[in-house]
Backbone as numpy.savetxt, mean C-alpha at the origin, in Angstrom:
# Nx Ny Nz CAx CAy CAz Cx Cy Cz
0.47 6.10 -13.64 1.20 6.75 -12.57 2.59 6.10 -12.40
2.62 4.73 -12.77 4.11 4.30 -12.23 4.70 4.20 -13.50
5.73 4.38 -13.35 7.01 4.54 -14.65 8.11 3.19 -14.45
8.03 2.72 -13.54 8.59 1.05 -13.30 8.53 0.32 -14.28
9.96 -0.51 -14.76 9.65 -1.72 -16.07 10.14 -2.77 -14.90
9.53 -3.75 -14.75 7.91 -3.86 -15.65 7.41 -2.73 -14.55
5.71 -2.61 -14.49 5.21 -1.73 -13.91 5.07 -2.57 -12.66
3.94 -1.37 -11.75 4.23 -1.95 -10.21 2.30 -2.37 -10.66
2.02 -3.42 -9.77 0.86 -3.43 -10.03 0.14 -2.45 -9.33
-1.46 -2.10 -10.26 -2.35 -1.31 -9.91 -2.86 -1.10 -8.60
-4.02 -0.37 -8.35 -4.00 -0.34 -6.79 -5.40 -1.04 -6.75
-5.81 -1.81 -8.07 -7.46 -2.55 -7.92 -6.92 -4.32 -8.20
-5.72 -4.22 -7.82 -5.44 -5.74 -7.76 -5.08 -6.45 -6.65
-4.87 -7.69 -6.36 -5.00 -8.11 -5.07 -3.23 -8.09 -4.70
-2.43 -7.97 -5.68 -0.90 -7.70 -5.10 -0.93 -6.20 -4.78
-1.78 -5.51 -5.18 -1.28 -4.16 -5.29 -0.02 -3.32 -4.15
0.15 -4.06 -2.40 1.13 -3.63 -1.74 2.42 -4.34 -2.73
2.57 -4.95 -3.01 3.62 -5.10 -3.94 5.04 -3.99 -5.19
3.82 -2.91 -4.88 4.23 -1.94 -5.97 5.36 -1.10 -4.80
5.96 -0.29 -5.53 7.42 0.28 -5.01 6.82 1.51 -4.32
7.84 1.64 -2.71 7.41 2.77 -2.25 8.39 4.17 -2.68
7.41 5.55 -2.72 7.67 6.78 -3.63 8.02 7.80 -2.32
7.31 7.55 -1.12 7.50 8.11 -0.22 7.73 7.51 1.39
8.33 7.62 1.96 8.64 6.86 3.35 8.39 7.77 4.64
7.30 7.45 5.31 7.43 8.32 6.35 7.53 7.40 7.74
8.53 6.78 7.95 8.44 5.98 9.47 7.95 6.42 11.14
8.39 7.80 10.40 7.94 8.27 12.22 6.96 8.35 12.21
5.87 8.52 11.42 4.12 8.91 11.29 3.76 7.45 11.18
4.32 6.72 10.61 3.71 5.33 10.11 3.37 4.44 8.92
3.10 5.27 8.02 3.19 5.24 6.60 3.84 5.75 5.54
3.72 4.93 4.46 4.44 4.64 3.06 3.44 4.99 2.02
3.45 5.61 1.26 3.06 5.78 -0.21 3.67 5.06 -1.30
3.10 4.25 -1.78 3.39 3.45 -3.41 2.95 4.43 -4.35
3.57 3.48 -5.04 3.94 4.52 -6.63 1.97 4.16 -7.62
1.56 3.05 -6.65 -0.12 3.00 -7.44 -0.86 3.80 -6.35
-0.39 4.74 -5.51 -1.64 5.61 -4.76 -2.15 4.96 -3.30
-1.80 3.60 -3.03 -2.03 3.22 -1.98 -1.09 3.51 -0.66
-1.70 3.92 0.09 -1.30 4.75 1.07 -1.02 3.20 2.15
0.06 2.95 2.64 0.48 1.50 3.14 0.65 2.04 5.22
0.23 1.57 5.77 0.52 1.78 7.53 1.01 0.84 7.88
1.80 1.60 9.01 3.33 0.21 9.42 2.03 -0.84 10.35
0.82 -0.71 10.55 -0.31 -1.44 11.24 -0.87 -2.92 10.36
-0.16 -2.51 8.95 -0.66 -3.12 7.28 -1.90 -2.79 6.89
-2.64 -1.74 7.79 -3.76 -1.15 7.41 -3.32 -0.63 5.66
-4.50 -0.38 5.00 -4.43 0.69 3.63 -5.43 1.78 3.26
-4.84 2.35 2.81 -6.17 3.74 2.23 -5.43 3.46 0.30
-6.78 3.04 -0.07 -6.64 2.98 -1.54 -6.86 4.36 -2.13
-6.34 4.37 -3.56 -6.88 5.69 -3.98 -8.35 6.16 -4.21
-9.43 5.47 -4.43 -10.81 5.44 -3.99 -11.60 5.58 -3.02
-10.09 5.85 -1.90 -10.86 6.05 -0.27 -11.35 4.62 0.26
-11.14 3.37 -0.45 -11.29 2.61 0.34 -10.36 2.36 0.96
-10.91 1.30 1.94 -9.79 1.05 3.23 -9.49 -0.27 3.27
-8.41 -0.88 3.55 -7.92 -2.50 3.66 -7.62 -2.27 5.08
-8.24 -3.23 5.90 -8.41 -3.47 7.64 -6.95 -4.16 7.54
-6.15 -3.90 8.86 -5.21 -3.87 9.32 -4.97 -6.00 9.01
-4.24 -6.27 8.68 -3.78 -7.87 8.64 -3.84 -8.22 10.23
-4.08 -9.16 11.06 -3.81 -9.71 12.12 -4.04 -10.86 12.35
-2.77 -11.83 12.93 -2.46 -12.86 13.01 -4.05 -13.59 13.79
-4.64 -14.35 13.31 -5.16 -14.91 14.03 -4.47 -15.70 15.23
-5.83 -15.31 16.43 -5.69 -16.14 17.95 -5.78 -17.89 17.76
-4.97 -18.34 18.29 -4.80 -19.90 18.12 -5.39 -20.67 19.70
């Protein structure tokens, strides 16, 4: 799917937000990468497998 030199990494690797965004939607909240992972300004994810990556949050100190 990505045409990037070098490429963007896959969406089954642990950089995978790393890869370049293809689509920008700020007012809704999310970004589409060029590996299928669907990115939320929350840092939530929807992989292309329908899995889901839970939102990042700072742990309480």
């Amino acid at each position: 799917m990505c045409s990037h030199q070098p490429p963007c990494p896959s969406a089954d690797r642990a950089d995978h937000d790393a890869a370049r965004i293809v689509a920008s939607h700020p007012e809704q909240g999310w970004s589409l990468l060029c590996n299928g992972v669907v990115m939320f300004d929350d840092t939530g994810e929807l992989l292309p497998d329908r899995r889901t990556v839970e939102p990042r949050r700072p742990a309480l100190v």
